[in-house]
C-alpha positions as CSV (number, residue, x, y, z in Angstrom):
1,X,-26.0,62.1,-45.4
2,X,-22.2,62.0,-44.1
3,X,-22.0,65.4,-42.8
4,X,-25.7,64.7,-41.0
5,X,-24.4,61.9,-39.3
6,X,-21.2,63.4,-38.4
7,X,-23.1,66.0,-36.7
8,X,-25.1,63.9,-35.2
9,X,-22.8,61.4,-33.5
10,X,-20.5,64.7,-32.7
11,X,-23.8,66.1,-30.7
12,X,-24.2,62.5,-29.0
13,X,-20.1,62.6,-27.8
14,X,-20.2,66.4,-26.8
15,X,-23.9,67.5,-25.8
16,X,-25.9,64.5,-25.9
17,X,-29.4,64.0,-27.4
18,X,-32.8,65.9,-26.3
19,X,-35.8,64.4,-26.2
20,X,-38.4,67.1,-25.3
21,X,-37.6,68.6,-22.3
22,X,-35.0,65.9,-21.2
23,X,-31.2,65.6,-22.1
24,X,-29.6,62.7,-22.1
25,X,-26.2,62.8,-21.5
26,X,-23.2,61.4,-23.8
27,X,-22.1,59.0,-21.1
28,X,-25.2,57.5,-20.7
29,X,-25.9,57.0,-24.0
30,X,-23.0,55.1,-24.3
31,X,-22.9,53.5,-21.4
32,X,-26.5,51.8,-22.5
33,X,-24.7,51.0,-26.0
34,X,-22.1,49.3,-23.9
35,X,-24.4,47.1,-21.7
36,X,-26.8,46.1,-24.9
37,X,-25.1,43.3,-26.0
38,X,-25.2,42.0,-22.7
39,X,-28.5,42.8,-21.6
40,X,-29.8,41.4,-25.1
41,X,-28.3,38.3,-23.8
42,X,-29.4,38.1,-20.5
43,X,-32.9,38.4,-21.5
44,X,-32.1,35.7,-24.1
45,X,-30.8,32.8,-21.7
46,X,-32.3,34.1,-18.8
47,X,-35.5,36.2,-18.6
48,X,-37.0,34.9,-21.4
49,X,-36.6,30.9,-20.2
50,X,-37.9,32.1,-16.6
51,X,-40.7,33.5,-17.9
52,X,-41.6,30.6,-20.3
53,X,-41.0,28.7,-17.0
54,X,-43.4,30.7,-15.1
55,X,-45.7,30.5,-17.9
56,X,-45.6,27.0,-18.4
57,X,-46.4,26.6,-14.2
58,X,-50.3,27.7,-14.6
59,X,-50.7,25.2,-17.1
60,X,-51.7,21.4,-17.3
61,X,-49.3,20.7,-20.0
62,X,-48.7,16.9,-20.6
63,X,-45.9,16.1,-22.4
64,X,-46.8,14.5,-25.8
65,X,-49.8,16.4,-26.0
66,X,-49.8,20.0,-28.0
67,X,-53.1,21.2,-25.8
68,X,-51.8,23.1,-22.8
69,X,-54.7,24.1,-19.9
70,X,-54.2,27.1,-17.8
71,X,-55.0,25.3,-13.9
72,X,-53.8,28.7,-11.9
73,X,-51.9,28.0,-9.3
74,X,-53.1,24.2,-9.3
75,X,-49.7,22.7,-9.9
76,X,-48.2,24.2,-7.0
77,X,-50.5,22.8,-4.8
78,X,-49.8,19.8,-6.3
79,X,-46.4,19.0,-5.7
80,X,-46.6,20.3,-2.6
81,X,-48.5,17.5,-1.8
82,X,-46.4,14.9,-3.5
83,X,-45.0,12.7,-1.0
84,X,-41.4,13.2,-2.7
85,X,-41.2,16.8,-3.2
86,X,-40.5,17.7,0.6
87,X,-37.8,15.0,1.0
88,X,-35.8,16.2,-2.4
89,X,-36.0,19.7,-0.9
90,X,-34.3,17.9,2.1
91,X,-32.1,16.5,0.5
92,X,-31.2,18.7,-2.1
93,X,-29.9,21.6,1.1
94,X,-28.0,18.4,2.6
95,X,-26.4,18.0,-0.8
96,X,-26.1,21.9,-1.1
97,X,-24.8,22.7,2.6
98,X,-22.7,19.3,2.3
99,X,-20.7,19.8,-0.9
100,X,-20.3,23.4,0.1
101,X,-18.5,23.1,3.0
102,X,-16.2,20.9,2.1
103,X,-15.4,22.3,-1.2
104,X,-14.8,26.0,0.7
105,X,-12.3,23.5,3.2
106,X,-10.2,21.7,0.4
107,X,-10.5,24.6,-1.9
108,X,-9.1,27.0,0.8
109,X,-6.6,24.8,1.9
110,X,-5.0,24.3,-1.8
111,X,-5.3,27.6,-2.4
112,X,-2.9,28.5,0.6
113,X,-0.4,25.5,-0.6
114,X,-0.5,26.8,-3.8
115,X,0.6,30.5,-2.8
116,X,2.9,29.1,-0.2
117,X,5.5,27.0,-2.4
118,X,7.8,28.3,-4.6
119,X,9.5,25.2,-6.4
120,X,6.8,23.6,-8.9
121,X,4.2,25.6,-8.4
122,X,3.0,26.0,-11.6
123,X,3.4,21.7,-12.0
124,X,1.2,21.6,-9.2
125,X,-1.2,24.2,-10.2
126,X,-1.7,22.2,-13.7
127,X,-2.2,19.5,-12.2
128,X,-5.1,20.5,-9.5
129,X,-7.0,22.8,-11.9
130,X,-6.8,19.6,-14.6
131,X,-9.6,18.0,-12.2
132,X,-12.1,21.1,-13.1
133,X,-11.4,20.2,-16.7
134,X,-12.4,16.6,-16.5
135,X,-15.6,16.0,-17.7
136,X,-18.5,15.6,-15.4
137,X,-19.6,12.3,-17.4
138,X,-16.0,11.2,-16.9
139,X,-15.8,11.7,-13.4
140,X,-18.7,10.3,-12.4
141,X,-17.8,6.7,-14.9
142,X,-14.7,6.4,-12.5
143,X,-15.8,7.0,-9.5
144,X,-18.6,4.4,-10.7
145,X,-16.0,2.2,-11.9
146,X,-13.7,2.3,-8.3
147,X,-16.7,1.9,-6.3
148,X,-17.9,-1.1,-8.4
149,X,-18.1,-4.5,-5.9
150,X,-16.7,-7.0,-9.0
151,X,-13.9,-4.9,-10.7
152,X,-13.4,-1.7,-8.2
153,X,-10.7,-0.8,-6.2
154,X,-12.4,0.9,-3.2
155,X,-14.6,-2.1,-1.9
156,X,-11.8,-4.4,-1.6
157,X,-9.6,-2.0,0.2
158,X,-12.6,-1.3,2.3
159,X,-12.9,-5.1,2.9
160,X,-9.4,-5.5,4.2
161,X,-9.8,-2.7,6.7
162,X,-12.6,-4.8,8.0
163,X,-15.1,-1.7,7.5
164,X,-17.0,-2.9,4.6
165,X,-17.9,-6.2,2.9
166,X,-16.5,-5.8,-0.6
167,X,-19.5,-7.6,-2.1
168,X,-22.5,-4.6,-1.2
169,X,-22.3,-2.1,-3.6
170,X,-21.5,1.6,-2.1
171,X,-24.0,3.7,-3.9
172,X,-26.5,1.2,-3.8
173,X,-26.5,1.6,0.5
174,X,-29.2,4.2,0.7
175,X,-27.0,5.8,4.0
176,X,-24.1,5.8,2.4
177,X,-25.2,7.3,-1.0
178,X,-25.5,10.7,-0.5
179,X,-22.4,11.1,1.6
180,X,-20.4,9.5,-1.5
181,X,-22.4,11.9,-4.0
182,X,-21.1,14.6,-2.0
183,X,-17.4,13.3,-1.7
184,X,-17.1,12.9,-5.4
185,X,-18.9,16.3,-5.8
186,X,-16.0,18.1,-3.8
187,X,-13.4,16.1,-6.0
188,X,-14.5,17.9,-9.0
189,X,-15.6,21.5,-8.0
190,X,-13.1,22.0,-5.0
191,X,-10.6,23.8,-7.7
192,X,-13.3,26.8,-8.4
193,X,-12.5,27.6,-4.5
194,X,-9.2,27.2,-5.3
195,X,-9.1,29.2,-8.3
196,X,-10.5,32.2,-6.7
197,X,-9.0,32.4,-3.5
198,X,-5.9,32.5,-5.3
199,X,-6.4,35.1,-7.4
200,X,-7.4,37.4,-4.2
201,X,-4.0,35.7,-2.4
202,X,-1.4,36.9,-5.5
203,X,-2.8,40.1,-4.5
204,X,-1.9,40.2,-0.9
205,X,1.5,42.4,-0.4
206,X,4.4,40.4,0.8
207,X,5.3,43.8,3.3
208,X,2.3,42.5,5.6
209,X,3.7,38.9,6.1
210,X,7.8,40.3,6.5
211,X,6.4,43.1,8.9
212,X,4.4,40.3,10.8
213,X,7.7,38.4,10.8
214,X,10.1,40.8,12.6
215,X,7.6,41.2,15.2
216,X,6.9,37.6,16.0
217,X,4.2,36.4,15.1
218,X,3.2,32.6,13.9
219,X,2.4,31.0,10.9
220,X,-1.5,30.6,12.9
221,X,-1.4,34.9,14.2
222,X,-0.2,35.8,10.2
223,X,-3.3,33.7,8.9
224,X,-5.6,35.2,11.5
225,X,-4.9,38.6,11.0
226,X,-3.2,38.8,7.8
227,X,-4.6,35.9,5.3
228,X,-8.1,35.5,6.2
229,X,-9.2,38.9,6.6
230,X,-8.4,39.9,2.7
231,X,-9.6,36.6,1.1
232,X,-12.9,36.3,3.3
233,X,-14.7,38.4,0.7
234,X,-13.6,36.5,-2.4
235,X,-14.0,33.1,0.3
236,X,-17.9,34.5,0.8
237,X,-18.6,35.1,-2.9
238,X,-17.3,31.8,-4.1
239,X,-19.7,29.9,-1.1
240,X,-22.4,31.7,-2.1
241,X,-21.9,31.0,-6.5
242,X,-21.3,27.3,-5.2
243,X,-24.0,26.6,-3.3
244,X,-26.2,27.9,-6.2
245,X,-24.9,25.3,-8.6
246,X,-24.6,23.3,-5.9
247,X,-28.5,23.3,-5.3
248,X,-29.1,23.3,-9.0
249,X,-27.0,19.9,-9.9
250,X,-28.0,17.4,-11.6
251,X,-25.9,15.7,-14.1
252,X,-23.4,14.5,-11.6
253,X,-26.2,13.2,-9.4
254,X,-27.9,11.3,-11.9
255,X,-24.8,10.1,-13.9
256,X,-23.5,8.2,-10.3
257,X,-27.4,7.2,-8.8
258,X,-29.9,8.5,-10.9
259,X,-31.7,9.5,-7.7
260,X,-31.3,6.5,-6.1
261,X,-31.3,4.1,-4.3
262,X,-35.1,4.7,-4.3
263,X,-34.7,8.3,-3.7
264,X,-32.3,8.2,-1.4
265,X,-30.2,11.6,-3.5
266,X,-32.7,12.5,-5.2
267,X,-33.5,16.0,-5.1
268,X,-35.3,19.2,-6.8
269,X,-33.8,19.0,-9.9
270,X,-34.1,15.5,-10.4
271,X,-37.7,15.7,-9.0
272,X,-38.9,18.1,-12.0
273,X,-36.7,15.9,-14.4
274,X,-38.8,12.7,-13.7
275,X,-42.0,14.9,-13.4
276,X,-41.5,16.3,-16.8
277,X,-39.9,13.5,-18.8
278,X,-40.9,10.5,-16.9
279,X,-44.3,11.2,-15.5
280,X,-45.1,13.3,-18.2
281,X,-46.4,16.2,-16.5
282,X,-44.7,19.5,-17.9
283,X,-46.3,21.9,-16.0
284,X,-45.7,20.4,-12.6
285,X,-42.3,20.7,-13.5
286,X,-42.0,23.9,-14.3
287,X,-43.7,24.8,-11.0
288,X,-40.9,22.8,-9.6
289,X,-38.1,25.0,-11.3
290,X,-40.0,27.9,-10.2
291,X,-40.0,26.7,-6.4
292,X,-36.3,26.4,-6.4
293,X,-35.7,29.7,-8.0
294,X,-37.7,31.2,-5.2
295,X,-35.8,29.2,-2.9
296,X,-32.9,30.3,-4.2
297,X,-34.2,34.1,-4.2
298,X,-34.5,34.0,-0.5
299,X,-31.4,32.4,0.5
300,X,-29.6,34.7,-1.6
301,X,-31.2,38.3,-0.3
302,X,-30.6,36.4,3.3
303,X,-27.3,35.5,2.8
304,X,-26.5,38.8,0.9
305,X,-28.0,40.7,4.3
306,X,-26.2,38.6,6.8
307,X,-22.7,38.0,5.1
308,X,-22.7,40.6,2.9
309,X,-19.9,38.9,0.1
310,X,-19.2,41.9,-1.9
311,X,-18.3,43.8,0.6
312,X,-13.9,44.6,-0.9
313,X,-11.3,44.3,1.2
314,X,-8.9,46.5,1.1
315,X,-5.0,45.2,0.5
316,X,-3.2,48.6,0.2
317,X,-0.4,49.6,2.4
């Protein structure tokens, strides 16, 4: 049986392994090896709950009971009548395009500190990529606490600029609650800009910025020409990953509102939440999930056409 299956795995790394009239090659058969593990667990965490999902959607499946009912596509048209569900897609892409933006604007800036200094760097580094280690529960509890009208430090301050009376509560302002959802948002997941624009800065070549020197041109013209044009791909990528999780968050949002005021942030994934654990209706919920991933489907084969993010740049001399 040894010398068989030393022949045999000698065949697979020299000639490969026919199967009627095809051959398959030795570098295909072990490329698939390769990927198996991973495709094992992609279909694991990720097909198998989408389809269970999907599943789920053409069903009238309340929550404590075992029965489920297969309704077609009766779900859908459901919550597309619900009074809520248009407003928490609103709200969700204000959220989304919101935190986005200014997490690509702080993330890009301390990106550019952080190659630009040479004397505690690595002090500074530790310190800004210790704010994507935080917790999300324990970032949300202090910004909870400083925004807090009795034992904050934010609506006081605000009270002696004259801007706000220190007694209102900030996230309970239905205007203002989104707006701070977002700012505390950015806080936390500004550093995943950071961390990957850096990594595409470090491999920049110093020759481009001393050649740019000796002929004159600014700290503005070196960015412009130099800079941007060879971290814009990683830039693009890292937008497009954030406003996924971005359009998919919900711990942070319901740990500082819950939603609220009313529904002032409340959005999709806080929608199916309260559909499926609240209301009780499962199904609806699902439908919901499945909405957004279609949402998400679209804007991600437009923004792949339009922006193209993988798209390399090349950094050679």
């Amino acid at each position: 049986m040894s010398v068989d299956r030393a022949d045999f795995i000698r065949q697979i790394n020299t000639e490969g392994v026919t199967v009627g009239s095809w051959t398959i090659k030795s570098h295909t058969i072990w490329g698939w090896l390769t990927a198996l593990p991973v495709l094992l667990l992609y279909i694991l965490i990720a097909i198998i709950p989408i389809s269970f999902a999907i599943y789920a959607s053409f069903h009238n499946v309340l929550l404590l009971n075992p029965q489920w009912q297969f309704v077609g596509f009766q779900n859908y048209f459901e919550i597309i009548n619900l009074p809520t569900f248009w407003g928490s897609l609103r709200r969700g892409v204000v959220y989304m395009v919101g935190s986005t933006i200014l997490q690509t604007i702080i993330g890009v800036w301390m990106a550019l500190v952080i190659n630009r200094i040479t004397f505690g760097r690595k002090i500074l580094s530790a310190m800004i990529f210790a704010a994507y280690l935080i917790p999300t529960i324990i970032v949300a509890l202090l910004a909870r606490y400083a925004l807090d009208p009795f034992i904050g430090v934010i609506p006081p301050l605000l009270g002696q600029l004259g801007v706000w009376n220190p007694n209102d509560y900030l996230l309970g302002t239905p205007d203002l609650a989104m707006p701070i959802v977002i700012l505390v948002s950015t806080w936390k997941f500004s550093v995943f800009i950071t961390i990957i624009v850096v990594a595409q800065l470090r491999s920049v070549p110093a020759q481009f910025y001393e050649s740019a020197k000796i002929c004159g041109a600014t700290q503005w013209e070196m960015f412009r020409d130099i800079t941007f044009p060879r971290i814009k791909g990683a830039i693009l990528v890292a937008v497009f990953l954030r406003s996924i999780f971005m359009f998919n968050k919900f711990d942070i949002i319901w740990q500082l509102t819950a939603g609220g005021p009313g529904d002032a942030t409340q959005t999709l994934p806080i929608l199916a939440y309260r559909e499926a654990f609240i209301a009780g209706f499962f199904g609806r919920a699902n439908a919901i999930a499945f909405v957004m991933f279609l949402f998400l489907l679209m804007g991600g084969i437009g923004y792949f056409k339009f922006f193209n993010p993988s798209q390399e740049v090349e950094t050679e001399i």
